[in-house]
C-alpha positions as CSV (number, residue, x, y, z in Angstrom):
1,X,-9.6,30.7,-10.0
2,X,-6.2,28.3,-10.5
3,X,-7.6,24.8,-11.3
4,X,-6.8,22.5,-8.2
5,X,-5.1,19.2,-8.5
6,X,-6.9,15.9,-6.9
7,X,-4.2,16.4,-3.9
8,X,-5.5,19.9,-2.9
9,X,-8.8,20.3,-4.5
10,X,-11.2,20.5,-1.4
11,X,-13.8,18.4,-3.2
12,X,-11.5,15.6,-4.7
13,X,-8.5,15.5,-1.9
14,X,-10.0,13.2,1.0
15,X,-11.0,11.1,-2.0
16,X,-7.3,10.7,-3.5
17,X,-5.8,11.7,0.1
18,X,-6.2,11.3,4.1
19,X,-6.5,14.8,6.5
20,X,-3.5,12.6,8.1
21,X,-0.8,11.7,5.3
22,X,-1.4,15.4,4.1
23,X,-0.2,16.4,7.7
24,X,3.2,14.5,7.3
25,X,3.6,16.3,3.8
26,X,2.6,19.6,3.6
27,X,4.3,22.3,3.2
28,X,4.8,23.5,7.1
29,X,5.3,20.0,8.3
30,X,8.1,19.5,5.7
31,X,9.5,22.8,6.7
32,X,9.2,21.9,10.6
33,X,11.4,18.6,9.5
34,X,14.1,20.9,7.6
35,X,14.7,23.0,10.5
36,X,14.5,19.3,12.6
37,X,17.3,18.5,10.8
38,X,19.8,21.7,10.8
39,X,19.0,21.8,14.7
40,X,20.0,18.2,15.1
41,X,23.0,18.8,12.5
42,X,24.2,21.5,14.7
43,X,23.8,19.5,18.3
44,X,25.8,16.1,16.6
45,X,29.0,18.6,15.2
46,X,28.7,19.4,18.7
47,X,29.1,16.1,20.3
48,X,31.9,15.6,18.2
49,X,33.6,19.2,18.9
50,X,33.2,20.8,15.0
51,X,31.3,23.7,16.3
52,X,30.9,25.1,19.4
53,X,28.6,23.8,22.0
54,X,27.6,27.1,23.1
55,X,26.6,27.6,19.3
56,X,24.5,24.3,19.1
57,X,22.1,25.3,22.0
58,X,21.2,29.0,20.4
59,X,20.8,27.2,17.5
60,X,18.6,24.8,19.1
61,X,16.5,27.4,21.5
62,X,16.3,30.0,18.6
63,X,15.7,27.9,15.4
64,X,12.1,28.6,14.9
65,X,9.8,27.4,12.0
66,X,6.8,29.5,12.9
67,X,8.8,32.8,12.8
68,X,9.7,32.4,9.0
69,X,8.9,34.7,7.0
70,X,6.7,32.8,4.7
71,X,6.3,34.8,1.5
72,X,9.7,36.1,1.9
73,X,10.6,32.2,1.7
74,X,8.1,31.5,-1.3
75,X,9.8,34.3,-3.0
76,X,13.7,33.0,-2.5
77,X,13.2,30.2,-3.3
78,X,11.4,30.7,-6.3
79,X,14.7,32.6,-7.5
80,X,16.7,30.2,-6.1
81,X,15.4,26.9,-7.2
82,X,15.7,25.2,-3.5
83,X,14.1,26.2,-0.3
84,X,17.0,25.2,1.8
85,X,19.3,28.5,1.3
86,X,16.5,30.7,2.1
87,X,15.6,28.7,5.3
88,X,19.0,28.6,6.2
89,X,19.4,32.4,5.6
90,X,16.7,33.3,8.0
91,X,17.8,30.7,10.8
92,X,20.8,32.4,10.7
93,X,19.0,35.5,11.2
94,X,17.1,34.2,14.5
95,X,20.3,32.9,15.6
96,X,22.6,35.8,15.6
97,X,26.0,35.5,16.3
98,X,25.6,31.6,16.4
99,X,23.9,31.9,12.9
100,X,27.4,31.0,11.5
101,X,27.4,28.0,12.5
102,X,24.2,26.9,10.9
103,X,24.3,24.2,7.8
104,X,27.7,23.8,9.0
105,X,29.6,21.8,6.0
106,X,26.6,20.5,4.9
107,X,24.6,21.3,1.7
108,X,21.4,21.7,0.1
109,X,20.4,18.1,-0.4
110,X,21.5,16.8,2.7
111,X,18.7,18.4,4.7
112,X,16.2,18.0,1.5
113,X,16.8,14.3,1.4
114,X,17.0,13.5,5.4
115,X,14.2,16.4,6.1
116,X,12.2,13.9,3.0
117,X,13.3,10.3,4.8
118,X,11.6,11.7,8.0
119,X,8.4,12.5,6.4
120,X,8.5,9.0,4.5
121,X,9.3,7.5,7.9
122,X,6.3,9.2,9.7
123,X,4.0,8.4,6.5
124,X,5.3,4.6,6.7
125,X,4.2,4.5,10.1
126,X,0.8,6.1,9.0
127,X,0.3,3.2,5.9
128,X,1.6,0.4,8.3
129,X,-1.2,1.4,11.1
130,X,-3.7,1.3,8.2
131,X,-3.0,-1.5,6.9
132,X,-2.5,-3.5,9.9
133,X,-6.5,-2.1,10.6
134,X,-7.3,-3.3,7.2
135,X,-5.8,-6.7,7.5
136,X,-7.6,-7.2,11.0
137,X,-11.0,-6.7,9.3
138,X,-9.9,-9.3,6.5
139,X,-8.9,-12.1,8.9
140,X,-12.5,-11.6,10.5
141,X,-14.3,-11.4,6.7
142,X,-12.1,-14.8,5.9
143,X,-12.9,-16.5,9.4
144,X,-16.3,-15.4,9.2
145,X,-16.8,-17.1,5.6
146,X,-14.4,-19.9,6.1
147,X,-17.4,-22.3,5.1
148,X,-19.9,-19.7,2.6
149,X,-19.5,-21.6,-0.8
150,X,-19.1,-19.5,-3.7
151,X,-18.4,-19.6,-7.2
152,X,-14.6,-19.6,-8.1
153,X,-14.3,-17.7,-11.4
154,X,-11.0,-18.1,-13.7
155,X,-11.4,-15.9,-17.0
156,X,-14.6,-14.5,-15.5
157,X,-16.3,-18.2,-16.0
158,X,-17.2,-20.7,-13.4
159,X,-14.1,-22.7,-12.6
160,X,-14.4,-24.6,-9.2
161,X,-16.2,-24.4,-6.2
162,X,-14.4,-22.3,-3.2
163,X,-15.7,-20.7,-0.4
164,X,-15.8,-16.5,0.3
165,X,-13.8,-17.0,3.1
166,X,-10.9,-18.5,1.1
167,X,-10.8,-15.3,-1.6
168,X,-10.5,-13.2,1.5
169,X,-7.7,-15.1,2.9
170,X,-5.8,-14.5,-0.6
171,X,-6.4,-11.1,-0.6
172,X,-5.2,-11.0,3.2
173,X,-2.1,-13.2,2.6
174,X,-0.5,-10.9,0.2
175,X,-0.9,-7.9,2.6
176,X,0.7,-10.4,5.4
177,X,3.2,-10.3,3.0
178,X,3.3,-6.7,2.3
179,X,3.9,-5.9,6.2
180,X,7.0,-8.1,6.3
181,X,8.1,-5.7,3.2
182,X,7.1,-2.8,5.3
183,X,8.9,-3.4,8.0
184,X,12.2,-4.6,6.0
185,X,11.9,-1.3,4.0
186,X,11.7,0.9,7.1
187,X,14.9,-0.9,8.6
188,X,16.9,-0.6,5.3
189,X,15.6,2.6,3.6
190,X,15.5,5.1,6.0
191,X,18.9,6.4,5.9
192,X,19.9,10.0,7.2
193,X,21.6,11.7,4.6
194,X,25.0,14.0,4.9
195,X,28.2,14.3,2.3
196,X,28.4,17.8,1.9
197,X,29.0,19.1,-1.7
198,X,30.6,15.9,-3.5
199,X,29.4,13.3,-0.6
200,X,32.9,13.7,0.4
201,X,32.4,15.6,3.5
202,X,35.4,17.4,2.4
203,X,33.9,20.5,3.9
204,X,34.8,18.8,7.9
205,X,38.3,17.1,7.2
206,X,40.3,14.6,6.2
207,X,39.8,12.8,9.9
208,X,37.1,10.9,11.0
209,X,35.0,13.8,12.5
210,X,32.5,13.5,8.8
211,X,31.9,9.9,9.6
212,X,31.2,10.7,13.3
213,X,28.9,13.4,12.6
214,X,26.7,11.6,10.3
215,X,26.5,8.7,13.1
216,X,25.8,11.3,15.5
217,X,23.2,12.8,13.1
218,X,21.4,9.6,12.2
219,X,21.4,8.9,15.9
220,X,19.6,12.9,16.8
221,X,17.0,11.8,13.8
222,X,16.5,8.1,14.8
223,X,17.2,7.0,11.5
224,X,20.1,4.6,9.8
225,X,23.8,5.7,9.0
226,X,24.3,4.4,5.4
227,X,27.7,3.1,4.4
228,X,28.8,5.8,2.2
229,X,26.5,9.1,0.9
230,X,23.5,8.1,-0.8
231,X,22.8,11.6,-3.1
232,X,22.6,9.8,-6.6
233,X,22.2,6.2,-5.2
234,X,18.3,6.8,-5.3
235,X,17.1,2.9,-4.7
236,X,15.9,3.3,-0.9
237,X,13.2,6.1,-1.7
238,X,12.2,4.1,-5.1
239,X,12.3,1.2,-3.0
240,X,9.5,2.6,-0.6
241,X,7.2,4.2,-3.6
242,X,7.6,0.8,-5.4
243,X,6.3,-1.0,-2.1
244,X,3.4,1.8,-1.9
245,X,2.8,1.0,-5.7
246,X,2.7,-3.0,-4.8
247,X,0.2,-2.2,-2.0
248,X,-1.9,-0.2,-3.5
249,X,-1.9,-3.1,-6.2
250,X,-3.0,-5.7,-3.5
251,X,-5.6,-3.3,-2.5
252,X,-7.2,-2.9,-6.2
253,X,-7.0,-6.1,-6.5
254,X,-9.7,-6.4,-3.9
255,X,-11.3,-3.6,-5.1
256,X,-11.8,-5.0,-8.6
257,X,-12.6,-8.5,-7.1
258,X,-15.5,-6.4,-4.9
259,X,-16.6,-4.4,-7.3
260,X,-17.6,-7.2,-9.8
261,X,-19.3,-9.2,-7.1
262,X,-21.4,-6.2,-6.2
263,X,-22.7,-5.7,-10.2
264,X,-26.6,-6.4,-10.8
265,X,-25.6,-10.2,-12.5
266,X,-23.4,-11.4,-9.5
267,X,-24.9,-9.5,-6.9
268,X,-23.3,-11.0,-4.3
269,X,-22.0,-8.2,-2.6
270,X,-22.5,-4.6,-1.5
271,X,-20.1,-2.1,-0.1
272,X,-21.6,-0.3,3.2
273,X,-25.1,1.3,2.9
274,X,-24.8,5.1,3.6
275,X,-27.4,7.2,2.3
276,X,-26.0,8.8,-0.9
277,X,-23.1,6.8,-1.2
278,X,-22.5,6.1,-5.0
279,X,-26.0,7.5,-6.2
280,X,-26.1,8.3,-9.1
281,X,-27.9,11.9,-10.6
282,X,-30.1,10.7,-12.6
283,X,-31.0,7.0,-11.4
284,X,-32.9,6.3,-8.3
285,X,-32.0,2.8,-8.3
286,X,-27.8,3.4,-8.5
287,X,-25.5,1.8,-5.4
288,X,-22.1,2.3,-7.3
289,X,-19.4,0.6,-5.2
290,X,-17.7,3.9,-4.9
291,X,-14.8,2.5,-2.8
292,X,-13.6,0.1,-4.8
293,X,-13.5,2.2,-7.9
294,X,-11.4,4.7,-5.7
295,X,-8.9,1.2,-4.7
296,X,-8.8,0.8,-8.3
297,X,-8.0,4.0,-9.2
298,X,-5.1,4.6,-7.0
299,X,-3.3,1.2,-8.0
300,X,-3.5,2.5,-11.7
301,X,-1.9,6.2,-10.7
302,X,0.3,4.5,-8.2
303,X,1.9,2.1,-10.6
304,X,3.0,5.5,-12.5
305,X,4.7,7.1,-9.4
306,X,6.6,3.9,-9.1
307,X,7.6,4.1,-12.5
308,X,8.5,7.8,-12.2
309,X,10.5,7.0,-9.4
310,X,12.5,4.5,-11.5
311,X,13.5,6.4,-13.6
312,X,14.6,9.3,-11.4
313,X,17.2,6.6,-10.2
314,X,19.1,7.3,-13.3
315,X,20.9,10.4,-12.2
316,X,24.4,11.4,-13.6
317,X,27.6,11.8,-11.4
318,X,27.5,13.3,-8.0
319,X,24.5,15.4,-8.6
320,X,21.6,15.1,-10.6
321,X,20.8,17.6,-13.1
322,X,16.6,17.0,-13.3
323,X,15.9,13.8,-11.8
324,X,15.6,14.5,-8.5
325,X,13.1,17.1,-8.8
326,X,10.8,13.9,-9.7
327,X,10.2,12.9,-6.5
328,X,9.6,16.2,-4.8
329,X,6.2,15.4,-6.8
330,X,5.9,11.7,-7.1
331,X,7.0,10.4,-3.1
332,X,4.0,12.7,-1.6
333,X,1.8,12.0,-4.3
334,X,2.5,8.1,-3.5
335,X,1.8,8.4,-0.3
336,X,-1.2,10.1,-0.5
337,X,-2.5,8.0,-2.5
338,X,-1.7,4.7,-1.2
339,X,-3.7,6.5,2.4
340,X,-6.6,7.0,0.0
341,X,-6.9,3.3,-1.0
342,X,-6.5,1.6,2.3
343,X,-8.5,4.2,4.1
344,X,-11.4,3.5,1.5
345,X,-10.5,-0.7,1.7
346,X,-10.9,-0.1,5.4
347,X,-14.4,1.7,5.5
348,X,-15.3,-1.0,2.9
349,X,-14.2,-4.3,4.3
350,X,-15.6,-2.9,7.7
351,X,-19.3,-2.9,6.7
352,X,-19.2,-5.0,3.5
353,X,-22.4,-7.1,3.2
354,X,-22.0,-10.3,2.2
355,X,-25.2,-12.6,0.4
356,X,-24.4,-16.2,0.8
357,X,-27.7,-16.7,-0.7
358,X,-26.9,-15.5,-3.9
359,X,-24.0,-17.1,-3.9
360,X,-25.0,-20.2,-3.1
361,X,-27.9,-19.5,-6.1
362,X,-25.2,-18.5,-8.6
363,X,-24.0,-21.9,-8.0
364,X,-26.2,-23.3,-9.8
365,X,-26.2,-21.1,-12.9
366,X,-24.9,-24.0,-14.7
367,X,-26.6,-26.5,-14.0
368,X,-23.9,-28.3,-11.6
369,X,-21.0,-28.0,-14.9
370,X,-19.1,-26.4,-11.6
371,X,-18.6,-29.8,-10.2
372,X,-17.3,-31.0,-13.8
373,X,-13.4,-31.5,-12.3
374,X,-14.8,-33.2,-9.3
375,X,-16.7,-36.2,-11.3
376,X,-13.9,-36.3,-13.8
377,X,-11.1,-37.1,-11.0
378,X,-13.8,-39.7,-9.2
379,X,-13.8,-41.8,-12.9
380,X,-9.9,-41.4,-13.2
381,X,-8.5,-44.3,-10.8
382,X,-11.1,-46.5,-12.8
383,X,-10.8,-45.4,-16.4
384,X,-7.8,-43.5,-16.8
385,X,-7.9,-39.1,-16.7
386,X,-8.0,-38.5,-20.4
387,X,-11.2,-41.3,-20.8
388,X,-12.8,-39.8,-17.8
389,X,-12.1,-36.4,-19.1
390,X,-13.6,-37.5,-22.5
391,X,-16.5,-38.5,-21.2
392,X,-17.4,-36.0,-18.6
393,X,-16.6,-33.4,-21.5
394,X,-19.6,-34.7,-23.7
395,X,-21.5,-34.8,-20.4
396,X,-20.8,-30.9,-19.9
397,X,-21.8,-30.5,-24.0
398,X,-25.1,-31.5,-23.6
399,X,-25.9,-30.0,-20.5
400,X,-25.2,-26.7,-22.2
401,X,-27.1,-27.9,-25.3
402,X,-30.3,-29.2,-23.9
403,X,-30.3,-27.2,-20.2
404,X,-30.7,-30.0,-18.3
405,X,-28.4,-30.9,-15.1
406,X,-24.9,-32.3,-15.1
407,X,-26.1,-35.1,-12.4
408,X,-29.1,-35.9,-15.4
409,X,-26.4,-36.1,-18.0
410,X,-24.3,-38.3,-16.2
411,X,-26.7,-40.9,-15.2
412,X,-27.5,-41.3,-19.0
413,X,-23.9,-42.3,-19.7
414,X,-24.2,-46.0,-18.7
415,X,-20.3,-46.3,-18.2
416,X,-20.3,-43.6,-15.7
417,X,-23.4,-44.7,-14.0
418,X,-21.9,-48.2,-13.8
419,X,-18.8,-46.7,-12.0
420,X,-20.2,-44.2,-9.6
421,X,-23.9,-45.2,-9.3
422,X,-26.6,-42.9,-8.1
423,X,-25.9,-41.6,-5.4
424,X,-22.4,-41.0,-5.7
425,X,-22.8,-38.6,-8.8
426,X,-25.8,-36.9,-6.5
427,X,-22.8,-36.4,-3.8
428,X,-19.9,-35.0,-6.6
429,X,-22.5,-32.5,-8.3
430,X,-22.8,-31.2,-4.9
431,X,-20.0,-27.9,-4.9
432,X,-20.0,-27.8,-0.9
433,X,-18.3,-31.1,-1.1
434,X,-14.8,-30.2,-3.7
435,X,-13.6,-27.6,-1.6
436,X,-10.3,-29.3,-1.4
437,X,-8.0,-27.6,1.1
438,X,-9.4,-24.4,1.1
439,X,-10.9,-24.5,4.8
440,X,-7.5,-25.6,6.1
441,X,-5.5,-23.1,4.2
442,X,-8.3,-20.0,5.2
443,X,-7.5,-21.4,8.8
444,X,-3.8,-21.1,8.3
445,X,-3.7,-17.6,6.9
446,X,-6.2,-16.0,9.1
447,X,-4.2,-18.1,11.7
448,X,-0.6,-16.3,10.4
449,X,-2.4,-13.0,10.4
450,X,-3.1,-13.0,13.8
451,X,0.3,-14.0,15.2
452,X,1.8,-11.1,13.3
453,X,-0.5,-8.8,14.1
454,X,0.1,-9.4,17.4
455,X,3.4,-9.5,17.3
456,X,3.6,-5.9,15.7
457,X,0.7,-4.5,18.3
458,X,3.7,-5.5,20.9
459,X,5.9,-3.1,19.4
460,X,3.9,0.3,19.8
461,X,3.2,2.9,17.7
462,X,3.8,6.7,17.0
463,X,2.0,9.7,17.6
464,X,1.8,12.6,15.1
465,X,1.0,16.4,14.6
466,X,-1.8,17.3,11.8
467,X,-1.1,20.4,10.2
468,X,-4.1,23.2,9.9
C-alpha cells in the first residue's frame, strides 16, 4: 500500500480538507469543467459564425464526461504530459462528424486555465459562505463579551485591562476585511482564458472574430474577459492563493490566541466538549484544543502554497517551461486547506466556552500591577508623565518584591497619596474601570459586521455538485 498524502488519506483528509472543496477539485469534477468549457467554446465560435451551428449543438448534446474512457485517459495523458489532448481526442470521438470542430483554434492551456478559474470560482464561493458563517458566530462571541474583563497580554505578560469581547472584535475585523478582498478578488481574478498557441489567437484571423469569441466565451462561463491573454501573466491565480494564505493567517491567529487561553495556567477557555475530542492515549485528564492546532497548522502550510505560487509567476516568454505545473498542485491544495481551517474555526467559535471567572481571577495575578498605566496617567496632569512614571515604577518594584498589592504600595508613597487620596487609587486599581474605548470600538465592529453580512446575504448564493 502507496502512502497517502493528508489530502486523500481517509484518516487525515477531513482534517486538512472538507467532503465539499474536495468536490470542486477532484479529478471528475475538474474533468466535468474541461468538457464545460470546449462545449461552451464551441456554442460562442458559433454565435460569432467560426464554426457551424449545426456543429456546436452535437457538440453540446454529445459531449459527455461520464462516457470517458477513464484509464484510457489516465494512460494518454501520462504519455502526453496534459489531459486536454486526450479529452479532446475522445470528445471528438462521441461527436463524430462534428468532432472536427472541437478545441477549435484553441489550445491546451486555454481549457486548463479557464476549466482551473471555474473550480477557483466555485471554491471561492465555498470559502466566502464559510467564512461569512464564521464571522456571524464572532460578532455574537464579541457582543456577547462586549463587557467580560480580561487580561490583555503584549509579549505574553500582563499589559492592560480589555475585555474578551474586544479580542473577538479584532479577530472579526480582519476577516470583515478579508470578505471585501474576497469579493474584489472574485470580480478581478476570474478571467476566462483563450489566445490559442501564442495568445495571438492567430489560429481565428486577423479580424475581430478572436476577440469576439473570448467575449462570447467569458459570457457562456460567467466569468471576466481580460484585456489581452493572460497564459504567463500568472498574478490573478497567485492573487487568490495569497488571499487564501492571508485568511488562513487570520484564522491561526485565532487559533493560537484560543489555544493559549485554553492551557492549564490561563485556563480561560475550552474548545467544545465532545467526548474524545483531543484525548490523549495515555492521559485521562487531556482536553487538547485540537481545532486550533488544526487553524494553526494550515496558516503555516498555507503560507508555503502562497509562496509557491509566487514564484510560479516567474514564467518565461509565451509559455512556461515548469512553472505552471506548480499550481496544478499548490491552488487545490490551498483551497483545501484554507476549507479545513475555517471549517474547524467554525465548529470551534460555535461551542467555545468562555470562563469569565477565571478571567476575572487572572486579573489579579499581579497584584493590581495591571492597572499600573491607569494610576500613572491620573498623576500626569499634576506632576508631569516621566515623575508620575518614576514613581508608579518604584510602586510596581516593590509590589513584585514584597507581594503585596499595587493599591498598598501606593498609599505608602505620600506624594501620590496626597494627589489621588484613598479612594481614588481604590477606583484606578480597579481593571473594569481603564477599558478606554474598547466597548465602543467592539460595538462598532460587531456593528460593521452585521451591515455587511447583510448586505452579502442579499446577494444569494450558489448551489454545488459533491463528487462520490
Amino acid at each position: 500500500m502507496t502512502r497517502s498524502t493528508v489530502f486523500d488519506s481517509f484518516l487525515f483528509r477531513d482534517l486538512f480538507g472538507t467532503a465539499e472543496m474536495r468536490a470542486v477539485f477532484c479529478d471528475r469534477a475538474y474533468v466535468d469543467q474541461v468538457v464545460r468549457v470546449e462545449v461552451a467554446l464551441a456554442q460562442a465560435e458559433a454565435r460569432v459564425g467560426v464554426i457551424p451551428r449545426h456543429s456546436a449543438d452535437v457538440i453540446a448534446a454529445s459531449c459527455d464526461p461520464a462516457r470517458l474512457d477513464r484509464d484510457r485517459l489516465r494512460r494518454d495523458t501520462e504519455t502526453v504530459g496534459y489531459p486536454i489532448l486526450p479529452i479532446v481526442e475522445q470528445l471528438a470521438e462521441q461527436c463524430g462528424d462534428a468532432g472536427g470542430y472541437v478545441h477549435w483554434g484553441a489550445t491546451t492551456q486555454d481549457i486548463m486555465d479557464t476549466a482551473t478559474v471555474l473550480q477557483c470560482a466555485e471554491g471561492l464561493t465555498l470559502v466566502s459562505d464559510a467564512l461569512d458563517r464564521l464571522r456571524a458566530h464572532l460578532r455574537h462571541l464579541a457582543a456577547e463579551h462586549i463587557d467580560t474583563v480580561t487580561a490583555g497580554r503584549t509579549h505574553l505578560q500582563h499589559a492592560l485591562p480589555v475585555t474578551f469581547g474586544y479580542r473577538v472584535a479584532v479577530w472579526l475585523s480582519a476577516l470583515d476585511r478579508h470578505a471585501d478582498r474576497l469579493t474584489a478578488v472574485q470580480e478581478r481574478d476570474l478571467m476566462v482564458q483563450f489566445g490559442g498557441a501564442a495568445g495571438t489567437l492567430a489560429s481565428l484571423g486577423p479580424g475581430p472574430a478572436g476577440l469576439r469569441v473570448r467575449a462570447e466565451l467569458a459570457a457562456e462561463l460567467g466569468l471576466r474577459d481580460p484585456e489581452i491573454t493572460w497564459h504567463v501573466a500568472r498574478d490573478g491565480l497567485a492573487e487568490i492563493v495569497g488571499l487564501l494564505a492571508a485568511i488562513g493567517a487570520s484564522v491561526g491567529k485565532i487559533g493560537t490566541d484560543v489555544a493559549l487561553m485554553c492551557s492549564t495556567e490561563f485556563g480561560e477557555l475550552a474548545e467544545p466538549f465532545v467526548p474524545g475530542r483531543g484525548a490523549s492515549s495515555t492521559m485521562p485528564q487531556k482536553r487538547n484544543p485540537i481545532s486550533s492546532e488544526l487553524m494553526v497548522a494550515a496558516a503555516k502550510l498555507l503560507r508555503d502554497k502562497s509562496s509557491a505560487m509566487l514564484d510560479a509567476m516567474m514564467q518565461d516568454f509565451e509559455r512556461a517551461t515548469g512553472p505552471w505545473h506548480v499550481e496544478w498542485a499548490v491552488i487545490p491544495e490551498a483551497f483545501l486547506l484554507l476549507a479545513s481551517s475555517l471549517s474547524q474555526a467554525e465548529q470551534a467559535m460555535a461551542g467555545l466556552h468562555v470562563d469569565a471567572e477565571r478571567m476575572r481571577a487572572n486579573l489579579g495575578l499581579t497584584g493590581g500591577l495591571i492597572a499600573a498605566e491607569a494610576v500613572m496617567m491620573a498623576l500626569a496632569p499634576e506632576i508631569g508623565r516621566q515623575h508620575a512614571h518614576k514613581l508608579v515604577y518604584a510602586a510596581c518594584s516593590r509590589v513584585r518584591h514584597t507581594g503585596t498589592e499595587l493599591a498598598v504600595e501606593l498609599r505608602k508613597d505620600p506624594d501620590v497619596a496626597a494627589i489621588l487620596g484613598d479612594d481614588r487609587i481604590d477606583a484606578l486599581c480597579h481593571p473594569a474601570g481603564y477599558l478606554g474605548s474598547a466597548r465602543a470600538m467592539v460595538r462598532s465592529a460587531v456593528g460593521v459586521a452585521a451591515e455587511r453580512t447583510d448586505a452579502e446575504d442579499r446577494g444569494g448564493s450558489r448551489q454545488f455538485k459533491t463528487c462520490e
